[in-house]
KEGUZA-357124 format. One record per residue: residue in three letters; x, y, z of N, C-alpha, C, O in turn. Coordinates in steps of 0.1 Angstrom, whole numbers, plus 5000, padded with zeros to 4 digits. Layout:
BEGIN
ALAXYZXYZXYZXYZ/...
! end
This chain:
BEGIN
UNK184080987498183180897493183880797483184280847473/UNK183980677487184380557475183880557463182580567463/UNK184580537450184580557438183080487434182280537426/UNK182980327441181680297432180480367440179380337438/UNK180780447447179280557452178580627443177380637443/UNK179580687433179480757418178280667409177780727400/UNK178080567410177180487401175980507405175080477398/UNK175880567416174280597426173780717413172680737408/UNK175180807412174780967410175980957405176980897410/UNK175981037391177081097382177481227383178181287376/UNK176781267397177681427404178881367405179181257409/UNK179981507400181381477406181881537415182981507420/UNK180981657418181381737432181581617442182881617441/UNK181381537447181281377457182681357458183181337469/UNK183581367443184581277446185281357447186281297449/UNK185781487446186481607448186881597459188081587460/UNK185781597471186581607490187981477486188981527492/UNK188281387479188481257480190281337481191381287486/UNK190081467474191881527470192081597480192681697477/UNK191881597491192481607506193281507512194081517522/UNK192881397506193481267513195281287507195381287495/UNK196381287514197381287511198281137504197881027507/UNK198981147498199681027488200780957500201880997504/UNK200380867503200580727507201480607507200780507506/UNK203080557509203080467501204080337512205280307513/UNK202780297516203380187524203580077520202880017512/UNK204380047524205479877521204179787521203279807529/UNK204079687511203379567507204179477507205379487506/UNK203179347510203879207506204779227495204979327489/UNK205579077493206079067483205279017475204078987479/UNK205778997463204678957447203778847456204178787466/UNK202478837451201378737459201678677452202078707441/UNK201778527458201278357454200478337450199778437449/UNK199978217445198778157443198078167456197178247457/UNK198478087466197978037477197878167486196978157495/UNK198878307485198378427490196778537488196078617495/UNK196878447469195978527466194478407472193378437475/UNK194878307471193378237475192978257488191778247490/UNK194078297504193578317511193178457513192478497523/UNK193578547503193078697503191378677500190578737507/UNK191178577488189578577483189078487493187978527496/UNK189178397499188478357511187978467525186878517528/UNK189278487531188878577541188078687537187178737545/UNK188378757520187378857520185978837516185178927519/UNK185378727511184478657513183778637526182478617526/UNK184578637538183778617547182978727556181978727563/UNK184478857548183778967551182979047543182379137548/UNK182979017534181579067524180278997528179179047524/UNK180278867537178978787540178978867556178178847565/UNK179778937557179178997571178479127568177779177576/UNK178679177557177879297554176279287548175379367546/UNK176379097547174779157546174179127558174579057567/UNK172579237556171679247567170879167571170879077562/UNK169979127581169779057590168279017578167778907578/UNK167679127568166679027562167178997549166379007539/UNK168378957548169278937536169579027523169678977512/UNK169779107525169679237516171579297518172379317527/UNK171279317505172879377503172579557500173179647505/UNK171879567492170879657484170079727489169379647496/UNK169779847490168479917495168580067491169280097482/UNK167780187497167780307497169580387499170380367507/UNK169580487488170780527492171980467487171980387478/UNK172880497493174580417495174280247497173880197508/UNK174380177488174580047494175479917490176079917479/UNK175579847496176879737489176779597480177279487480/UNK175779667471175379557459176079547451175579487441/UNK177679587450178779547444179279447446180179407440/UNK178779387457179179277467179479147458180279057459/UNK178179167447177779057439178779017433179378907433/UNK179179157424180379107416181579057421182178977414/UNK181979077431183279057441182778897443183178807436/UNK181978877451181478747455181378657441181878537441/UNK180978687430180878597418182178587412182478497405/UNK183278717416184878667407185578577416186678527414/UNK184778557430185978487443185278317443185778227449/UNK183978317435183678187436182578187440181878097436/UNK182078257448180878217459179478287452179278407451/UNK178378187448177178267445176478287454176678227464/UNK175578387451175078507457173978417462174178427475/UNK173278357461172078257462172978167474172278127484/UNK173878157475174578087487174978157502175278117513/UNK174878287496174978367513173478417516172678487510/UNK173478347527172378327536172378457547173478497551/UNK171278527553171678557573171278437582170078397584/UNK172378397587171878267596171678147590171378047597/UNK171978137577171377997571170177987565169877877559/UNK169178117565168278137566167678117552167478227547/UNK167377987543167678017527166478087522166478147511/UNK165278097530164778187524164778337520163978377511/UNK165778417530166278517526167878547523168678607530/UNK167778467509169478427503169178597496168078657496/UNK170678627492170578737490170478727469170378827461/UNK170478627466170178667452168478687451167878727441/UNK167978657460165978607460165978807465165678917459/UNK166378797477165778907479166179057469165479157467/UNK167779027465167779107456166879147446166079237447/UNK166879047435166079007428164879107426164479187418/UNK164379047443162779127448162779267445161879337441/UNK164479307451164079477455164079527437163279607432/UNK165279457429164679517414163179487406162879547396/UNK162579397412161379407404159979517408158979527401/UNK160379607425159679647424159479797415160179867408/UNK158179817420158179937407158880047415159380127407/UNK159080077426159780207431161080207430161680307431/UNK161580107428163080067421163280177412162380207404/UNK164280237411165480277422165080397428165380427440/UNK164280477421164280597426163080677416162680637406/UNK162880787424161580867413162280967409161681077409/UNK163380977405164281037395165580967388166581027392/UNK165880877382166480737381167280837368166880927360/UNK168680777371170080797364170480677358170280567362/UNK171180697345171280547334171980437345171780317346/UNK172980517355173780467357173080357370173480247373/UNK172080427376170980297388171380167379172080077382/UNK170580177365170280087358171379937354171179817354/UNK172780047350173979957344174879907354176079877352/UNK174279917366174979897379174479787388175179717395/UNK172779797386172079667385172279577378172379467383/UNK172279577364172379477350174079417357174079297362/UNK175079477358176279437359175879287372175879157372/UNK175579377381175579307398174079177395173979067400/UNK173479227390172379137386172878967379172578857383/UNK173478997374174278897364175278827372175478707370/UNK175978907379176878827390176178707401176578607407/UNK174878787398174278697412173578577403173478467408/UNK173278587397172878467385171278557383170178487384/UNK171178617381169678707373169978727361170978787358/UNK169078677352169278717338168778907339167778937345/UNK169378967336169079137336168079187329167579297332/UNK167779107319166679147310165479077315164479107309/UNK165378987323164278917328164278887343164378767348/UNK163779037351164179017364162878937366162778827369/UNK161779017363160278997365160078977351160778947341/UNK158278997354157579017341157379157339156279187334/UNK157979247341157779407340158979457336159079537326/UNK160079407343161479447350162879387337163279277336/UNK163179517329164079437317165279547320165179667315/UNK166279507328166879617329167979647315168879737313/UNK167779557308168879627292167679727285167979837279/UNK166479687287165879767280165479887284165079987278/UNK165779867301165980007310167080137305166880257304/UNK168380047300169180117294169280157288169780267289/UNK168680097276168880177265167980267256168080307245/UNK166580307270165980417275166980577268166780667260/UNK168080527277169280637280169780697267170180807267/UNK169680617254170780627242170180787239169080827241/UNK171480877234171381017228171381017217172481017212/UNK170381017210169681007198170781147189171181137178/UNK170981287200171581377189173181357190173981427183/UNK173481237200174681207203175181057202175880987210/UNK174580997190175380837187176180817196177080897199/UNK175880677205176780647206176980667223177680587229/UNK176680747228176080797245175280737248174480687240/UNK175380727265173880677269174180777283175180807290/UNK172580827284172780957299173681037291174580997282/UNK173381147295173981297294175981277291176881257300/UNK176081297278177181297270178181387282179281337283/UNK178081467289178881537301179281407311180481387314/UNK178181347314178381217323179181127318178581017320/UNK180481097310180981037304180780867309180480767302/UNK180880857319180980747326179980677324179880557320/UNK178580777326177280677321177380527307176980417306/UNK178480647296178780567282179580447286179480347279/UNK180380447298181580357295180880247305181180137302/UNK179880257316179080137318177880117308177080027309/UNK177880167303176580137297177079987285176479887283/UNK178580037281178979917274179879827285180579727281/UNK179879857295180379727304179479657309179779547314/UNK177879717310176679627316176079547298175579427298/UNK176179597288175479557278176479467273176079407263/UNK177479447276178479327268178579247278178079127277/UNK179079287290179679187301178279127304178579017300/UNK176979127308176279097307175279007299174179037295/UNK176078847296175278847286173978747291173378757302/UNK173778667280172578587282173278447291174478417291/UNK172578387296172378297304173478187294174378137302/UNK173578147282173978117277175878137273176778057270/UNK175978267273177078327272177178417259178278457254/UNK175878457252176078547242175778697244174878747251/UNK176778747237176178897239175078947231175078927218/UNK174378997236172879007233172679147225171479187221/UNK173679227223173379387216174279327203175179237201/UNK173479427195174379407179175279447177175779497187/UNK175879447170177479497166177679637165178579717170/UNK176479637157176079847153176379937166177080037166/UNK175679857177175179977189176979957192177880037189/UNK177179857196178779787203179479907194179879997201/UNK179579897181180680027174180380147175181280227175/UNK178980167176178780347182179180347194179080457199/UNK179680257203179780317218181580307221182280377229/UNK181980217212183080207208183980317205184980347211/UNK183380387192183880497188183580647200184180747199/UNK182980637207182680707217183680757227183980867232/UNK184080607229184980617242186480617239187380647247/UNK186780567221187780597218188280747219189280807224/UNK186880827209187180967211187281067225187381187225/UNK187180987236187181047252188481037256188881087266/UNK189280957247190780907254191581027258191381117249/UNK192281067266193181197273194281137266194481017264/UNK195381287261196681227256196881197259197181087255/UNK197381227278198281067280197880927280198580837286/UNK196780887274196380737272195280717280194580637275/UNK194480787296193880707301192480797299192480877290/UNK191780797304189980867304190080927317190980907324/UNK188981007320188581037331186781077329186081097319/UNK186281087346184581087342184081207334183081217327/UNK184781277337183881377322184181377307185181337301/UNK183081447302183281427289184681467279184281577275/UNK185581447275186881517266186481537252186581657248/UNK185781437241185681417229185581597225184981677232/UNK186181607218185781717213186381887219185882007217/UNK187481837226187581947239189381937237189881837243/UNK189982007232191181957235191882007244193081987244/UNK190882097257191582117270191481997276192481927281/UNK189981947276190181867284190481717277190281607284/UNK190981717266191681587263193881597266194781507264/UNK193881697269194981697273195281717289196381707294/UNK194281737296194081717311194381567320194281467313/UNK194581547332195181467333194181357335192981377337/UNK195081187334193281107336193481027349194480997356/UNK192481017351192180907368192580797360192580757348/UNK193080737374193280587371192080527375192280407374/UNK190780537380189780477382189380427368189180317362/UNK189180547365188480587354188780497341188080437333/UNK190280547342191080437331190680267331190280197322/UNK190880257345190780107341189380087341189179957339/UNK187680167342186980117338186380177319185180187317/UNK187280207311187180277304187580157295186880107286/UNK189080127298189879997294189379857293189779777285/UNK188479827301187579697309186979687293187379607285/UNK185679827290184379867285185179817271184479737264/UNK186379837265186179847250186679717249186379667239/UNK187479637258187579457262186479407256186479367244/UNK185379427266184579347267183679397256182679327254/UNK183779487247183279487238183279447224182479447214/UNK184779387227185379327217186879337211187579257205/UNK187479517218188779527216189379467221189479447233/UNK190679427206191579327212192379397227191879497232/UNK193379347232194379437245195479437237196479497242/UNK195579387222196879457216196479607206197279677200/UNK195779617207194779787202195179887204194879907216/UNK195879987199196580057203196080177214196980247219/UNK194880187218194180287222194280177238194380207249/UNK194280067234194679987248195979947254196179907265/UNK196879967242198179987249198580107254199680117260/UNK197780227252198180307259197880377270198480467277/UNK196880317272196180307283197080227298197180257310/UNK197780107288197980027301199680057300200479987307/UNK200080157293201280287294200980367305201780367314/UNK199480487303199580527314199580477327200080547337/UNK199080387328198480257343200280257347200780317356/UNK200680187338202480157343202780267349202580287362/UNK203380387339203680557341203180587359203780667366/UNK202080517363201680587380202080457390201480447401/UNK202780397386202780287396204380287405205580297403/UNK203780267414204680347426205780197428205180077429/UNK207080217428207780117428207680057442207279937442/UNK207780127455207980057465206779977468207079877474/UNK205479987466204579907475203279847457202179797457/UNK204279887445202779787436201579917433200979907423/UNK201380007440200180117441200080147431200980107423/UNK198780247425199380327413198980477422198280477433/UNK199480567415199480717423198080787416197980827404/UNK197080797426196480797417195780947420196181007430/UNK194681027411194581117414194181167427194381287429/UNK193481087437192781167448193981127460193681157471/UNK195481047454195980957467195880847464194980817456/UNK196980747469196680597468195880557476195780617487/UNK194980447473194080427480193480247472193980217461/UNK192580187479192480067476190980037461190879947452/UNK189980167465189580187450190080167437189880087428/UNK190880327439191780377425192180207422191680157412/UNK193080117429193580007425193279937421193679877411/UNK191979897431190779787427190279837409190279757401/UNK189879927406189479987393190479917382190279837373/UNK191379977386192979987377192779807379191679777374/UNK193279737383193479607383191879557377191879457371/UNK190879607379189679517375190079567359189779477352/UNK190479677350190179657342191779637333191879677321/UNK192679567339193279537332192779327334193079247325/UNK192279297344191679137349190979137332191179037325/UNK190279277329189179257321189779237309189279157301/UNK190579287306191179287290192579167289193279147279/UNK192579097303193178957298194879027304195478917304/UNK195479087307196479117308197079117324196679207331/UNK198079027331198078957337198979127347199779207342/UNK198279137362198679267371199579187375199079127384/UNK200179167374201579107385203079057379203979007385/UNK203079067365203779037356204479177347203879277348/UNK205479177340205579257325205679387332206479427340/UNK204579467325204979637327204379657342204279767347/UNK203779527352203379567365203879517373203479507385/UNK204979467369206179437382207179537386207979547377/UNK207279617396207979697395209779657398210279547400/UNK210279777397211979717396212179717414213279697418/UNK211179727422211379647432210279507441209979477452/UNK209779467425209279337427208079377435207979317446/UNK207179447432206079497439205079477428205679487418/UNK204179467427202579467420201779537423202079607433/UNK200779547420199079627428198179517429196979537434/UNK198579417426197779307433198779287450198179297461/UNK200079287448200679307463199979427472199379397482/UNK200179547467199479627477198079587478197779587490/UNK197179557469195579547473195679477487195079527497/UNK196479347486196679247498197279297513197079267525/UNK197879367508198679447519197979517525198079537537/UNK196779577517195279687525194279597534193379637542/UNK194579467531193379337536193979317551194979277555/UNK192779377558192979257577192679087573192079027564/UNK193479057584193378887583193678887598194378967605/UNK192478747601191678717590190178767588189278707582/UNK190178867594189078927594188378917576187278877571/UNK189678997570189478997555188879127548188679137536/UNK188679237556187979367553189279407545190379357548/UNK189279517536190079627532189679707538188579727544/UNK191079777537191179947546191180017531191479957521/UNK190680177531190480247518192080327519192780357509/UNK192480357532194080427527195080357535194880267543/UNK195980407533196980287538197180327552197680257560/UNK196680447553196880467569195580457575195580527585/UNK194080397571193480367578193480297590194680247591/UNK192680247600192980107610191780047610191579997620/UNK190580037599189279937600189279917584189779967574/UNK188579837587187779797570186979897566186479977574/UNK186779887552185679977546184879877537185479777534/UNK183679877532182979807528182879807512182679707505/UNK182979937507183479957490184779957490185279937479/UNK185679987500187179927495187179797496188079757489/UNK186479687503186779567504186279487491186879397485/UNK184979537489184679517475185379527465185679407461/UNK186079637457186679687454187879577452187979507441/UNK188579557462189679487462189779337462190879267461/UNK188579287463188379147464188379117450189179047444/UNK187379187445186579157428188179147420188479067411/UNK188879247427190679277418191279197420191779147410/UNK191579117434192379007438191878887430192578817422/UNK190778857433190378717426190278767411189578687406/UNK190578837404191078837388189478877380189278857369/UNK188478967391187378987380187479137372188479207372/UNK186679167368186579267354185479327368185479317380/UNK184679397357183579467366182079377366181079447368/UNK181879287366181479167369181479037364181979037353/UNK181178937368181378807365180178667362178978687364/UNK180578587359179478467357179378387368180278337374/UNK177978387372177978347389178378197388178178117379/UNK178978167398179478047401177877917400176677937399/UNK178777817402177577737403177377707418178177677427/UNK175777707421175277757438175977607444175877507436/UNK176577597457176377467465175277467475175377387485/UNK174177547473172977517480171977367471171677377459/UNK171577277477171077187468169577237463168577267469/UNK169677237451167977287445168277417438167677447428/UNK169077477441169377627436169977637420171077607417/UNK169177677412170277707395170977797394170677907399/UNK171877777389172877887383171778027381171578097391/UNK171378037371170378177371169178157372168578047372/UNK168578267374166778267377166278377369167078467366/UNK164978367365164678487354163278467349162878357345/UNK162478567349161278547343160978457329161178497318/UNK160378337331160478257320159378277308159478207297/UNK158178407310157478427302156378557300155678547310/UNK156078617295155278737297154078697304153578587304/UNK153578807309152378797318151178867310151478967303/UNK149878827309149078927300148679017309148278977320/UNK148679127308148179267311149079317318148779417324/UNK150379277320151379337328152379427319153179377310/UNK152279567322153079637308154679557312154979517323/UNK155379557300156879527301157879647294157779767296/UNK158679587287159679677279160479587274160779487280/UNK160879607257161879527251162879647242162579757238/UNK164079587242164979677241165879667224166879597221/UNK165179767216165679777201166479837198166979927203/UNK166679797188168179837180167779807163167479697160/UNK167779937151167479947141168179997130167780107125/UNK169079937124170379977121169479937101168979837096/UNK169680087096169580077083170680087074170480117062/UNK171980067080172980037073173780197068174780227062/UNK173180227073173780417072175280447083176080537082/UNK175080377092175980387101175780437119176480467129/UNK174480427114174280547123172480457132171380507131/UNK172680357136171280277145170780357153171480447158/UNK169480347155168380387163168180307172167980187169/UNK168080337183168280267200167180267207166380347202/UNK166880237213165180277223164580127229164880017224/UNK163680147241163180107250161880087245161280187245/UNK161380007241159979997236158779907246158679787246/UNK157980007254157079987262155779877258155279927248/UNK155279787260154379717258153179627267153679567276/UNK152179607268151579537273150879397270149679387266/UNK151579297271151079207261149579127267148979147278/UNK149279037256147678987258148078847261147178767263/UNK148978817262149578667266150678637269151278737274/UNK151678487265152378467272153778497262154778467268/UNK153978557249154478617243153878707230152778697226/UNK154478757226153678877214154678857200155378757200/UNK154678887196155278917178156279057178156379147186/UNK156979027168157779127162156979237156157379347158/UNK155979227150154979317143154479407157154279527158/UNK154379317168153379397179154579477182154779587177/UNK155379427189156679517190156879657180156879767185/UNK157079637170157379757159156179807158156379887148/UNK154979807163153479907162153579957171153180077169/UNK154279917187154079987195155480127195155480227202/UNK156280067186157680157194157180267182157680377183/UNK156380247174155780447163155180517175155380637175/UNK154380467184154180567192154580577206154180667213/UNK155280497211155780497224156880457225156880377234/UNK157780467223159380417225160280527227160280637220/UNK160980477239162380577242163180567241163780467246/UNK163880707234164080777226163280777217163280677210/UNK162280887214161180817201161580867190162480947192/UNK161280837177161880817164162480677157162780647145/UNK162580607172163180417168162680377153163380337144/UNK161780387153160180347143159380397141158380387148/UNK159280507130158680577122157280517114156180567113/UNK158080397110156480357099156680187097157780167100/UNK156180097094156179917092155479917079154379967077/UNK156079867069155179797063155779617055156779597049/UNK154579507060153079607058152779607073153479557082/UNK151679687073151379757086150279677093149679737103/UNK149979557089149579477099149679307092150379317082/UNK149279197095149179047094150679007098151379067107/UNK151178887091152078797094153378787085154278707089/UNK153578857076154078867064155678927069155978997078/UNK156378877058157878987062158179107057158279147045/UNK158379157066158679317066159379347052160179277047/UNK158779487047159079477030159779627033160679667026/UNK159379697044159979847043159779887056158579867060/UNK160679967067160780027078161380137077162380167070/UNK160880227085161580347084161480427067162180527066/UNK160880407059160680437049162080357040162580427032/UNK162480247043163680217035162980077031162380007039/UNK163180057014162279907015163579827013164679867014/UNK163279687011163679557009164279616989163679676980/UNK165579566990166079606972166979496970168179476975/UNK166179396961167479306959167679166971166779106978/UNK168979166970169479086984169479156996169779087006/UNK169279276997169179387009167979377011167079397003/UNK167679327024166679317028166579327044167579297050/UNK165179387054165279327066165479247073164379197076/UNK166679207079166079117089166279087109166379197115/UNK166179017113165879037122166978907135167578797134/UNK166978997144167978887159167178917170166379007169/UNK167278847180167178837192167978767198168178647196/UNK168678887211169778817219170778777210171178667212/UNK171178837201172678827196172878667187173878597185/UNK171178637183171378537171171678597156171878707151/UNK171778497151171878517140170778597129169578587128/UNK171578677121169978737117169078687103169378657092/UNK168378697108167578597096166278687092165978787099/UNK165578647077164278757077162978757087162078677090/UNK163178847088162378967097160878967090160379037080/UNK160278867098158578857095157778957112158378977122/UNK156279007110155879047116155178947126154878977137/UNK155078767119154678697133155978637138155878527142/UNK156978687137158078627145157978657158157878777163/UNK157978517168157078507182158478597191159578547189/UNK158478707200158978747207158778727224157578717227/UNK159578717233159278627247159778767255160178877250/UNK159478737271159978817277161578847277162478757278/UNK161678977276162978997276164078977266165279007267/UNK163378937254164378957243164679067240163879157242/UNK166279097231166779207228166579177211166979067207/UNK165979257205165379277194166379397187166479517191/UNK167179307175167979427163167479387151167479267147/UNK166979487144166379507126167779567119168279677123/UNK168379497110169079487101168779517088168079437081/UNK169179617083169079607065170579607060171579667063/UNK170279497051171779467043171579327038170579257041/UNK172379307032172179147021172679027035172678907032/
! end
């Protein structure tokens, strides 16, 4: 099973069969060109538009290739631009779109990871993530997940991986604009999270380490690494960070001189690669250069290329396959053209089409969700999903904070408001009041924070953080 299968379901029994596959190391091109690597992202472009289905769907029940997005959004091509047949009314960013707003989406037993897997690929395709629908907020879907006795986790602290997308869909993801939309608070609890998961020798792997010093001295995937590497990037860590130079130590340490590969745990293969290279794309540090040239002039951008039919354009998943695979091709495209684990959708060459699409306003009587964050300065923020049904076409910060005392998940977000009802600014939350220049205040979408009144007008899909401090 291909590594992004794991995002369906954070079982790791799945990827276990994968260490039968024997280690591999066939001859690659020499170092890629420019012009090597642009006909690598064309041709695989053309094979990523052959995988979608006849009613334009990338996405559906099960296993499916809605990673496609992000690959297609790092090679250029938006998602709103691949058609079946031409057919623009079933472009595949519309019908996607569709399949996340309905309500049986994803499943009747849903894993954080359905969620930060959508938000990522959603965003590629030009969907703002927090405003699929008027129902449909998938950041606020996320952060559903936060482990209230485990700062800093999202999904079951064993599921490590759930944490390290959870901060590659909530940063990499931002607003239509280009801001990141979570506070700094949540960004350093998840931060410190994945710092403490690091394996001695520098890289991560999907289960949990923190706290285990068997298994922090066990050995790490290079999947794993480079989406672990990507997550604290895009979070904000520099790639001169020591916890990221060592990381891209162990990445070096597995990389097979003759063909660019890295050796990775299950076998070389065009995943493990595509991972490794998407998260060093992500943290700015160039795969073909420095510590990833090998001393016989080989890269892992050369072997990715070397796995590609032409001009077909499919990847093969091991070097001794003879067809394409559809998550190795993914995989390896999104790597070749220089993306992270997703990207900012290109601008559409369909005429009439925008860059993003997104619910532009609440619906009355349609329940939603807005997604909070409550940081009283202790170190330690309160996270949660707060369910709502509004009476028009936006609601208030006061309605928001009435509803998350009795319905918000994780509950505890919001304990108590005062004052506890009109227009006025918030004088005490959580039993902590206003002292001095410390006072509450208030952001949405990663503005600036300013005081925090109870009619401050809230829209669909804003991300809502309460601040105390001067």
């Amino acid at each position: 099973m291909p590594r992004p299968a794991l995002l369906h379901r954070t079982a790791l029994t799945a990827v276990a069969a994968l260490g039968a596959f024997a280690l591999t190391t066939q001859s690659a091109a020499a170092t890629a060109t420019p012009a090597q690597i642009a006909t690598s992202k064309a041709n695989g472009v053309t094979y990523l538009k052959s995988l979608q289905q006849p009613d334009g769907s990338y996405a559906g029940t099960g296993l499916s290739n809605e990673w496609a997005f992000s690959a297609l959004a790092a090679a250029g091509t938006a998602a709103v631009d691949v058609t079946p047949g031409g057919d623009t009314t079933k472009n595949a960013r519309t019908v996607y779109r569709n399949l996340l707003a309905t309500s049986a989406w994803p499943s009747a037993s849903p894993v954080v990871t359905d969620y930060e897997r959508a938000a990522l690929n959603a965003y590629a395709a030009g969907i703002d993530p927090a405003r699929v629908s008027a129902a449909r907020n998938l950041v606020a879907d996320i952060y559903r997940y936060w482990q209230t006795a485990e700062p800093g986790y999202f999904g079951p602290s064993a599921n490590f991986n759930g944490t390290v997308f959870a901060a590659l869909a909530l940063n990499g993801a931002r607003t239509t604009t280009g801001q990141i939309r979570v506070p700094q608070a949540l960004r350093n609890a998840v931060i410190s999270r994945i710092r403490a998961n690091q394996h001695d020798d520098g890289g991560w792997n999907y289960s949990k380490a923190e706290g285990n010093p068997g298994q922090l001295a066990s050995d790490s995937d290079i999947d794993m690494t480079g989406a672990a590497m990507a997550a604290l990037c895009v979070s904000g860590v520099a790639n001169t960070d020591p916890d990221i130079v060592q990381a891209k130590t162990f990445l070096k340490g597995k990389l097979i001189a003759n063909t660019g590969a890295f050796d990775a745990m299950f076998g070389v293969n065009t995943d493990s690669n595509g991972w490794a290279v998407s998260g060093l794309n992500a943290c700015g540090i160039n795969p073909q250069t420095g510590d990833f040239l090998t001393s016989k002039g080989k890269t892992p951008v050369d072997f990715l290329i070397g796995q590609q039919f032409n001009p077909g354009g499919g990847f093969k998943y091991l070097p001794s396959d003879t067809a394409p695979q559809a998550y190795a091709s993914i995989d390896g495209l999104r790597a070749v053209a220089g993306g992270g684990f997703t990207a900012t959708p290109p601008t559409p060459v369909t005429s009439g089409a925008p860059q993003w699409v997104g619910q532009t306003s609440l619906t009355s009587g349609t329940a939603t969700s807005f997604a909070l964050t409550v940081d009283d300065g202790t170190g330690s923020p309160k996270v949660c999903s707060v369910p709502l049904t509004p009476t028009g076409s936006t609601t208030t910060l006061g309605a928001v904070l009435d509803a998350a005392t009795s319905a918000a998940t994780p509950s505890g977000c919001v304990s108590g408001v005062t004052p506890p009802s009109g227009t006025g600014q918030l004088t005490s939350l959580n039993g902590k009041a206003n002292s001095g220049s410390n006072t509450w205040k208030a952001s949405v979408d990663g503005s600036a924070f300013t005081t925090a009144a109870r009619n401050r007008s809230i829209g669909v899909g804003d991300t809502i953080a309460l601040r105390w401090g001067a």
